[in-house]
N, C-alpha and C positions, 0 to 999 in steps of 0.2 A: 514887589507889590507896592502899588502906592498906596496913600496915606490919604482919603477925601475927609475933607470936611462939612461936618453935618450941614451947611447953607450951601452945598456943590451945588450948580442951576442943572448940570448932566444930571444930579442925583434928584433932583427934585422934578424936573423932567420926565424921569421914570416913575418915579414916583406917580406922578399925574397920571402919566396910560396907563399903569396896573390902577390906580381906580378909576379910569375909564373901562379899564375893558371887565373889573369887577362887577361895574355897575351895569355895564350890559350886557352881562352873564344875568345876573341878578334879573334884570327886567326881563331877558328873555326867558327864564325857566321860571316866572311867574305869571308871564304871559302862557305860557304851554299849560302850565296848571291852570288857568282860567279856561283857555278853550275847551281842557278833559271834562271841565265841570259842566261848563257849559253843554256839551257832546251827551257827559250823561244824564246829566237833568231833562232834557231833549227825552232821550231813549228812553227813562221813566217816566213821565207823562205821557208820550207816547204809549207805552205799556199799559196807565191807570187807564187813559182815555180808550185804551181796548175794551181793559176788563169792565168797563162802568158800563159800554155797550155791549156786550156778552151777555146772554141770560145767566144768571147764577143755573149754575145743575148743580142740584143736592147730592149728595154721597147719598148711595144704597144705606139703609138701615139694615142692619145685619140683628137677625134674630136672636137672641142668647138661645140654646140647645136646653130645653126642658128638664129638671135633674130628675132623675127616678128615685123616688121610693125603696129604699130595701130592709 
């Protein structure tokens, strides 16, 4: 096993492409989290802008059942 030295230019080298490809790991799965947002913010408005044109239907009123006397 050899012996590098923390200023090896091989080791700083590597160094560099793992935070390269760190950093575009990183921007790529926050770019994916922005389109999901984007995709459902979309689908919900989408949705409100239905229900706002939809008539409201009320729910049935349901009678309470008269109690009897005994």
């Amino acid at each position: 096993m050899t012996d590098r030295k923390p200023n090896d230019p091989l080791a700083k080298l590597q160094k560099a492409e793992d935070a390269k490809k760190a950093t575009a790991e990183y921007h790529a799965a926050a770019a994916a989290v922005d389109a999901n947002t984007a995709r459902l913010r979309a689908l919900r408005l989408e949705r409100e802008a239905a229900e706002a044109e939809a008539p409201a239907v009320p729910k049935p009123v349901k009678k309470k059942a008269a109690r009897k006397k005994s």
